[in-house]
Each structure stands twice: as C-alpha cells, then as structure tokens.
C-alpha positions in Angstrom: 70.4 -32.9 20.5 69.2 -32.1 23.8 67.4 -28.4 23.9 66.7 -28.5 27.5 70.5 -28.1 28.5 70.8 -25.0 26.1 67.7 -23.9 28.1 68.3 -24.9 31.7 71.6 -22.7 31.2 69.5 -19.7 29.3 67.2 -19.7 32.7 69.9 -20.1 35.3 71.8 -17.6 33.6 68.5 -15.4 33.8 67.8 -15.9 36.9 71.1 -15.3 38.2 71.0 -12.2 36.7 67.4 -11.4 38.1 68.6 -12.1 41.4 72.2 -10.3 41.8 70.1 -7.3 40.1 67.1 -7.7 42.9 69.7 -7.9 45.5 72.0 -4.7 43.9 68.5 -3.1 44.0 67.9 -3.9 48.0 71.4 -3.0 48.7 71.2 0.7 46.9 68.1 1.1 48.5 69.1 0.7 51.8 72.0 2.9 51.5 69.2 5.6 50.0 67.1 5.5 52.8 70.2 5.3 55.3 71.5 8.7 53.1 67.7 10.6 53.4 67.4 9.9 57.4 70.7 11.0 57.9 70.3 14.4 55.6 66.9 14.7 56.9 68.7 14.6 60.7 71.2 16.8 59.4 68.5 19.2 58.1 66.7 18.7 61.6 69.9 20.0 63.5 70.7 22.6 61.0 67.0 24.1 61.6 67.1 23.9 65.2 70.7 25.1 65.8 69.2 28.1 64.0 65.9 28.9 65.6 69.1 28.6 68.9 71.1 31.0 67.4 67.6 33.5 66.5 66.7 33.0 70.3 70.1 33.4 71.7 69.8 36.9 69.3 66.7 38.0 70.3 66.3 37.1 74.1 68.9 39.6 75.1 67.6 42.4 73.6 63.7 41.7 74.9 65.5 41.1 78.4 67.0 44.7 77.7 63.3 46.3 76.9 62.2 45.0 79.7 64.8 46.1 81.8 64.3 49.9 80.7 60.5 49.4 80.7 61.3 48.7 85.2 63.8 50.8 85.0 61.2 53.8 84.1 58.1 52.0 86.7 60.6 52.2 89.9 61.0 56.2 89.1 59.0 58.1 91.4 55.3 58.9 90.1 56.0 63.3 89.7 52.1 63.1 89.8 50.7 61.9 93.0 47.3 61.4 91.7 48.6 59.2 88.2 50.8 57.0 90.4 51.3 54.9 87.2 52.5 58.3 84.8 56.3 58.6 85.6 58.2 61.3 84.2 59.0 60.5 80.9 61.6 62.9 79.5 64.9 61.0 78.5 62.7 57.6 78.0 62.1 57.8 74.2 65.5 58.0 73.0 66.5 55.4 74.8 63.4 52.7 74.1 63.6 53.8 70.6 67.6 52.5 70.3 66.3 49.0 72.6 63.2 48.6 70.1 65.4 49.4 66.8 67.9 46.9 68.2 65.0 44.6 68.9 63.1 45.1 66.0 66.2 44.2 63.6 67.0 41.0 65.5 63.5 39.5 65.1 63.5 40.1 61.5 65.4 36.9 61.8 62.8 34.8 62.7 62.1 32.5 59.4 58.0 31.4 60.7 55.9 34.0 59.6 53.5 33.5 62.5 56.1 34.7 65.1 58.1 37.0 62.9 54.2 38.7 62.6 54.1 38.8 66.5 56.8 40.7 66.7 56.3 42.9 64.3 53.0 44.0 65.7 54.2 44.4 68.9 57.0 46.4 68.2 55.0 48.6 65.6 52.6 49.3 68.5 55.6 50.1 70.7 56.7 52.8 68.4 53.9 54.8 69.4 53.4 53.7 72.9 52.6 56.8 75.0 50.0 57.0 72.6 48.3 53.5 71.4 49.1 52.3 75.6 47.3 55.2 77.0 44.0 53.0 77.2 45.2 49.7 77.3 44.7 48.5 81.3 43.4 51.0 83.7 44.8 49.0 86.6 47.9 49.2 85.2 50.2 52.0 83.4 51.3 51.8 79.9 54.4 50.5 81.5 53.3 47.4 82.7 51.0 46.9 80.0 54.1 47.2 77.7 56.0 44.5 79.8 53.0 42.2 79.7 53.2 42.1 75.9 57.2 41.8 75.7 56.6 38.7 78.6 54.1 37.0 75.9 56.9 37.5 72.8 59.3 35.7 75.3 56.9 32.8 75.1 56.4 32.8 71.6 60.0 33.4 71.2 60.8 30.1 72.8 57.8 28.3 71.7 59.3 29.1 68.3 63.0 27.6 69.6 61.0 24.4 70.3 59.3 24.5 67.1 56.0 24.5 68.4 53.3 26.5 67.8 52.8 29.7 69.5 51.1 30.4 72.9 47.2 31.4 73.0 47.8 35.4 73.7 47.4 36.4 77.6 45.2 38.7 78.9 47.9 41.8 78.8 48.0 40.8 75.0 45.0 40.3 74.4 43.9 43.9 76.2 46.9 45.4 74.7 45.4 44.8 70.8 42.0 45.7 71.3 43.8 49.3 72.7 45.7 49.6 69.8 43.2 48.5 67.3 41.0 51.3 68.9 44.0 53.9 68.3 44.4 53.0 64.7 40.8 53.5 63.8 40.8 56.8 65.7 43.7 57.5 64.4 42.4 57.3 60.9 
C-alpha cells in the first residue's frame, strides 16, 4: 500500500483548512477595523455635535452679559470725577438673572479645564462691585468685567474646536490677581 496518498490527502486537507481559516480571519478583520473607524467617526461627530449644541447654549447668554455690562457703561457717569462709576441701582437684579442663566448653561461644558473657567469667572462676578473695584485703574469694573467675559468667548470656542484653551489676556490676567487679593482680604 501506498502511505503517501493517505498523506498527500491528510496535508491538502490541512492546508485547505489553514488557508480558508487564514482568509475567514483576514476577512473578519477587515470588517472589524472597517466597524471601529466608522464608530470611532460616529463617536467623533457625536462629541463635536455636542460641544455645537454647548456653544450654541452658551454664546447667547455671554452675548447677553455683555450686552447689559454696555448697556450700564453708555449710562451717564452721575459722578463727574469717577467717569467710570455709573449709577448702579437697578443693575444687580438684572446681572444676577444674565449670570444665573449663564452660570447654568456652562455647567454643560464636559472638559473640566473650561467648565473651571467659567466657573471662576462667574463666581468672581457674583461679587463684582466688590472683587472689580481694583482690578484696572484705566478702566471701570465694567469694562474689566467685559474683558473677562471676551476671554470665556475664546475659550468657549476654543472648546467647540476641541482645542486647548487660549493663554489668558491681560484683562484676565489683571482681573485674577484683583480677585485673588479680595479673597485673602476677604478672609
């Protein structure tokens, strides 16, 4: 009897098998990578439709803080020698409803880095005729305060590109050494 036909069929067979199973392998493989691009693309659109929707929330209401803030600067100056110290009776309750509005909206924002922008901005701004007194001598609290909401638009939209945040400007960076110098007086 022959033993290399038995065999020759034993090997075919095996590699036959090795083969088909080497190309099911390729071909499951390809479709796994083809499914983690697209869900990684679908995750991609999903996070930046979101960071949309968080800017489209939030840009209004710092548009609408900013608007009150020039609102309250083109009011004439009821002290000729403080030409930057408007009146300021029936400003509060109304910069307290923009910032509350404001305030919630950014609690939206998921990166921590941004959302802690915000949130020590608008903490600052709850006390503003007192932790802005100081900030810019050249300028009223006013303007200082619009300086500061000017550099959370940039963050805001750095964060809508998903790139980091903008190096603070000088308004900002003048506007925390004020307020870290009203919390230590203040404790």
């Amino acid at each position: 009897m022959d033993w290399i036909s038995p065999v020759s069929g034993l090997v075919g067979a095996l590699i036959g098998g090795g083969v088909s199973m080497y190309g099911t392998r390729m071909t499951l493989s390809t479709q796994l990578d083809a499914q983690y691009r697209q869900t990684h693309l679908d995750l991609e659109k999903a996070a930046a439709a979101e960071r949309g929707r968080i800017t489209d929330l939030l840009a209004p209401r710092l548009v609408a803080l900013i608007d009150h803030l020039r609102e309250w600067q083109e009011r004439p100056a009821t002290d000729p020698e403080r030409p930057h110290a408007p009146e300021y009776a029936g400003f509060n309750a109304e910069w307290r409803r923009r910032l509350m509005d404001a305030q919630l909206a950014a609690l939206e924002i998921p990166r921590d880095d941004v959302r802690d922008l915000f949130t020590e901005a608008f903490e600052s701004f709850r006390w503003w005729r007192s932790s802005t007194a100081a900030i810019d001598p050249l300028h009223g609290p006013l303007e200082s305060m619009e300086d500061v909401i000017e550099y959370l638009v940039m963050c805001l939209f750095a964060f809508r590109r998903d790139v980091p945040v903008p190096e603070p400007t000088d308004g900002m960076k003048i506007a925390r050494r004020s307020w870290e110098a009203w919390r230590a007086e203040m404790q």
